[in-house]
N, C-alpha and C positions, 0 to 999 in steps of 0.2 A: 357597616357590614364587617362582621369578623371573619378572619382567614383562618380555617379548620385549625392549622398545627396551636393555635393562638388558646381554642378553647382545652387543649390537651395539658396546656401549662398552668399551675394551680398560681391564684395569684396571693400576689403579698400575705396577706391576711392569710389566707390558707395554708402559706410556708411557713410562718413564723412558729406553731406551735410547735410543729413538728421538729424546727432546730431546735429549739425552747427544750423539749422532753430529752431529745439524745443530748445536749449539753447540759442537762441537769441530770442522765443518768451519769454521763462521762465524770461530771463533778462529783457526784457520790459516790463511784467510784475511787478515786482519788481519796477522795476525806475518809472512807468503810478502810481501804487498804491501807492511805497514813499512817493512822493510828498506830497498826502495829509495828510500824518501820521505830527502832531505834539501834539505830546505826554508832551510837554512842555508848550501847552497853558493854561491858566489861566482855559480857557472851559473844559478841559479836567482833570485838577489839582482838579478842583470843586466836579467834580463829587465820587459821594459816590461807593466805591467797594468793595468790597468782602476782605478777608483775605488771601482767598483762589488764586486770582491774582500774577502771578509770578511779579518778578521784571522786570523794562525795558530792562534791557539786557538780558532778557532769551529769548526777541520775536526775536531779531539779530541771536542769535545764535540758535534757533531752525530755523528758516527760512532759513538760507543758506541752511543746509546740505536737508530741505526737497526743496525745488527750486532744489535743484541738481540732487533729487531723480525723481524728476516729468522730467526733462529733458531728462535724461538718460530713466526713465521707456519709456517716451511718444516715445522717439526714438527708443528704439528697436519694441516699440508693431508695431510702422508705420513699420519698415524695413519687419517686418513680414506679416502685412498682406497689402492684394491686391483688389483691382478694390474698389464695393462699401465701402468692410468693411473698408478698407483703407482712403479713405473719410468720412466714416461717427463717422472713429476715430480721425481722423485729426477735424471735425467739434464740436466732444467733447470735446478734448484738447483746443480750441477756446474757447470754450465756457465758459470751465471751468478756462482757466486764464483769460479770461473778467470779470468773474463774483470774481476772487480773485482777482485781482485789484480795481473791482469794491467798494466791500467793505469798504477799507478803503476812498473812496468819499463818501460811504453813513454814514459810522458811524463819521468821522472827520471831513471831508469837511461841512456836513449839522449839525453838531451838534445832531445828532440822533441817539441813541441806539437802539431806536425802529424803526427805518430804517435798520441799523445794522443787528438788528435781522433778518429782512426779508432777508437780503443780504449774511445771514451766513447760515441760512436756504438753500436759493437755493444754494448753492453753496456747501453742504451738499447733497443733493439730486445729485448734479452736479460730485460729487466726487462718490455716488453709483453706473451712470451711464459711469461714464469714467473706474470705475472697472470692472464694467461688459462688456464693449468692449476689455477694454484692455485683463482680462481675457479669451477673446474669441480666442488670437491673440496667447497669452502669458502669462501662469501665473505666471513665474518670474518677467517680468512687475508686473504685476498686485502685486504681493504679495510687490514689492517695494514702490506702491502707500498709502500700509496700512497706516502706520505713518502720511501720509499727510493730509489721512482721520479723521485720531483719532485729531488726533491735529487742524485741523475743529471742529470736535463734540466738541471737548474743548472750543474751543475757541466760539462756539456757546452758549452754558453753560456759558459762561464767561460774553458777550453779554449778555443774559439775564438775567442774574442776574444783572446787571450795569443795565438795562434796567427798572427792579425792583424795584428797588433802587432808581433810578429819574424818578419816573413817570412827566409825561408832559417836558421832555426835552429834 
């Protein structure tokens, strides 16, 4: 005999795709927005930054562990929830790794901090409304999303100030 809460929980098999697709968006992500990162170009070397700028291996190793965090969160919050919410969390998740990939095309690929800045912006905004779904689902999601937030807002800050810095570039 099964205990009601038992049939509400999807099993193994039913989980696995679902982490499967958000950690192979999260990774395409990742790989879409790499490309454009060269942090070793002369353009990039040029420009005037902060002090306050960590070193380039701190962006490697903050990024995995939060990609790992958004995959994991993005999939249980989907396992949990159903019909629209379920869609229209699925359509945040979308949106909001288009817009982190995006990023690093508008601040590298164009040469633009003040692009940048618009693209850390929304994606900032894009992080407030993926909390608020997720939280609707799951606040353990959600409370896993924090870090990915903050470190946006940083990285936002970070942007403009470099933004600051070289006015007209």
């Amino acid at each position: 005999m099964r205990i009601i809460s038992e049939r509400s929980r999807p099993s193994a098999p039913a989980r696995w795709p679902v982490y499967a697709a958000t950690a192979a968006a999260v990774t395409a992500t990742a790989v879409v927005g790499g490309k454009a990162v060269d942090a070793d170009s002369d353009w990039y070397r040029s420009l005037a930054k902060p002090p306050w700028q960590p070193p380039s291996w701190a962006f490697g190793a903050v990024w995995t562990p939060l990609y790992a965090s958004i995959a994991w969160a993005g999939g249980r919050a989907l396992l949990k929830a159903h019909g629209h919410e379920r869609r229209a969390l699925t359509a945040g998740l979308g949106v909001n790794l288009g817009l982190n990939a995006a990023w690093n095309w508008m601040f590298f690929r164009c040469h633009s901090p003040a692009a940048g800045v618009a693209g850390t912006l929304l994606l900032d905004l894009s992080n407030a409304d993926l909390i608020r779904r997720t939280a609707r689902t799951d606040r353990t999601a959600a409370t896993a999303l924090l870090p990915y937030a903050a470190w946006c807002a940083f990285a936002t800050a970070l942007n403009a100030e470099i933004a600051r810095r070289n006015p007209g570039r």
